[in-house]
C-alpha positions in Angstrom: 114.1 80.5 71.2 110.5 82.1 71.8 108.5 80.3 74.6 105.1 80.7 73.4 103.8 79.6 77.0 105.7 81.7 78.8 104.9 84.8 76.5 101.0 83.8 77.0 101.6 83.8 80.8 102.7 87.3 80.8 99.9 88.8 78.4 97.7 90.7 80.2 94.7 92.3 78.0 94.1 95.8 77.5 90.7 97.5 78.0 88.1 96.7 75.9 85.8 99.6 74.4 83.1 99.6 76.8 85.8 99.2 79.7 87.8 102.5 78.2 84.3 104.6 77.7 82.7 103.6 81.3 86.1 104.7 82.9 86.4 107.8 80.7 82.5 108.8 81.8 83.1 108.0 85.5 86.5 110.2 85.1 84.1 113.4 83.6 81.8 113.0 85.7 83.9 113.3 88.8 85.5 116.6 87.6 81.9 118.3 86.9 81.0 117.2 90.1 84.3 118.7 91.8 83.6 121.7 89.7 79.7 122.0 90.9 80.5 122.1 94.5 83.1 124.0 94.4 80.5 126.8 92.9 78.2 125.7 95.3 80.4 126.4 97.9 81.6 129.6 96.7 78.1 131.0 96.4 77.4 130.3 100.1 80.3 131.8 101.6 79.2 135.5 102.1 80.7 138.5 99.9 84.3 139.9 100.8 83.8 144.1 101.0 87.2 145.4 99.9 
């Protein structure tokens, strides 16, 4: 038979909108960072002559 209480003890709630977005931002934002200072760091490092 279903255990309604037991079934409510195991629910756990998913992300609301705002929760989902602000992660999704954070997540972009990171990888244009990691992709800024990796230029950044390129463009310090002196030219290789071939």
């Amino acid at each position: 038979m279903f255990n309604f209480k037991e079934e409510l003890s195991r629910y756990q709630p998913i992300l609301e909108i705002d929760q989902i977005e602000a992660s999704l931002h954070t997540s972009e934002m990171q990888d244009l960072l990691d992709i800024l200072q990796h230029i950044a760091k390129e463009k310090k490092q002196p030219p290789t002559q071939e």
